[in-house]
C-alpha positions in Angstrom: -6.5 -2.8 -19.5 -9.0 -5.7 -18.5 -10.6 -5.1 -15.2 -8.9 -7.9 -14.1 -5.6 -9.4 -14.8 -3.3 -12.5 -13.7 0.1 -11.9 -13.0 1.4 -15.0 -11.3 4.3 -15.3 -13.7 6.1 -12.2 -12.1 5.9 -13.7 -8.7 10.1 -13.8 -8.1 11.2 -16.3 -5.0 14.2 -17.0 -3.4 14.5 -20.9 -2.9 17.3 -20.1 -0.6 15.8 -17.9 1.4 12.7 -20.3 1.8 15.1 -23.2 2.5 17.2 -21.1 5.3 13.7 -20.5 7.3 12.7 -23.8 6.5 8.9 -22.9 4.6 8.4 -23.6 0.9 5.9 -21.1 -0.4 3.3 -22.6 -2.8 -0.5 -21.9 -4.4 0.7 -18.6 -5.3 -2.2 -16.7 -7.2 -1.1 -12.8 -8.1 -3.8 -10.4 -9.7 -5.0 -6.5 -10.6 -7.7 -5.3 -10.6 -8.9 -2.1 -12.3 -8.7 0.8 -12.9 -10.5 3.0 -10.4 -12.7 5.8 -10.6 -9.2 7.3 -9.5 -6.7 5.6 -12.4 -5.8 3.1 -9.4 -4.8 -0.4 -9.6 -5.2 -2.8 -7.2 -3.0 -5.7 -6.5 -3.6 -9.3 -4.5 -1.2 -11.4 -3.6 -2.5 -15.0 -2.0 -0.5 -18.2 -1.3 0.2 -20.7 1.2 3.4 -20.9 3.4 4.1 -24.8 4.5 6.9 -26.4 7.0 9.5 -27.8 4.9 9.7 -31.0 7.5 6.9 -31.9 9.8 3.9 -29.4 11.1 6.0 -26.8 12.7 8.5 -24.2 11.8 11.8 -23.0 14.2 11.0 -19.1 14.2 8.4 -16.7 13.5 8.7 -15.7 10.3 7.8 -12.3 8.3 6.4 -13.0 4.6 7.7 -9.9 2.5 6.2 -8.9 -0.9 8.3 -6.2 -2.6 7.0 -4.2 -5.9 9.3 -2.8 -8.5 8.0 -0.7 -11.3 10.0 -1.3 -14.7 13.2 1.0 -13.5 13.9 -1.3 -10.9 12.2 1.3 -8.0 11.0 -0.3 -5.1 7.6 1.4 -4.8 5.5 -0.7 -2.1 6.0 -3.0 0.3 4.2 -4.8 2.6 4.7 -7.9 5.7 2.9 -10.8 7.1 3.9 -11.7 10.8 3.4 -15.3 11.2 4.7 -16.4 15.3 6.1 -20.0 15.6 4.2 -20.9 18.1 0.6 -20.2 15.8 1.8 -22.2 13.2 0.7 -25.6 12.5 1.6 -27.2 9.1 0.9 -24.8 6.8 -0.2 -20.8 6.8 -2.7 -19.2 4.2 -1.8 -15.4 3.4 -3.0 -12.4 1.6 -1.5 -9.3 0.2 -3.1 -6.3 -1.1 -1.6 -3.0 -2.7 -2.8 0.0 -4.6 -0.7 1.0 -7.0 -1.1 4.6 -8.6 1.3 4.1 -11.7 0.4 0.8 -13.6 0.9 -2.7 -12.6 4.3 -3.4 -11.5 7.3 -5.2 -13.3 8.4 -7.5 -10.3 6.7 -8.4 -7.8 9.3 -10.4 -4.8 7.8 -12.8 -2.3 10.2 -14.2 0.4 10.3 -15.3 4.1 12.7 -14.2 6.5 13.0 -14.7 10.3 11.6 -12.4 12.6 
């Protein structure tokens, strides 16, 4: 495997999720990196979560990436807390996973209020 490798295209969203919080996700970059001296992979995640309408959004908001190896196994997760009252137009975020079996076969991104 290249020591790095771009896997954007397996970035899965929910529009409707996005639309019920009121963010659209965007300037979504996903990558891995490796292997390790220990067979690990390592995963980033960055993008940028904006206000659908005007500078502010009406709850705080968790931003969830979910990874699924190729059975459909949920095998990490992780959560950014972003509070309504620290947002102002738009919110830069960054994810990072290591992943001890191979690079996974979906990776889900989606908001959802705190």
């Amino acid at each position: 495997m290249d020591r790095h490798r771009d896997i954007t295209d397996l970035i899965e969203r929910n529009r409707a999720f996005e639309d019920r919080v009121g963010v659209r996700l965007d300037a979504l970059y996903c990558s891995v990196e490796g292997p390790d001296d220990d067979g690990d992979l390592l995963l980033h995640l960055n993008g940028e979560m904006h206000a659908v309408s005007g500078t502010t959004i009406e709850s705080d908001v968790d931003l969830v990436m979910s990874l699924y190896d190729e059975r459909g196994r949920l095998v990490e997760t992780e959560s950014d807390y972003v509070p309504e009252d620290g947002f102002f137009g738009f919110h830069t975020f960054s994810f990072s996973a290591y992943l001890k079996k191979g690079p996974p076969a979906r990776v889900r991104l989606f908001p959802k209020r705190s």
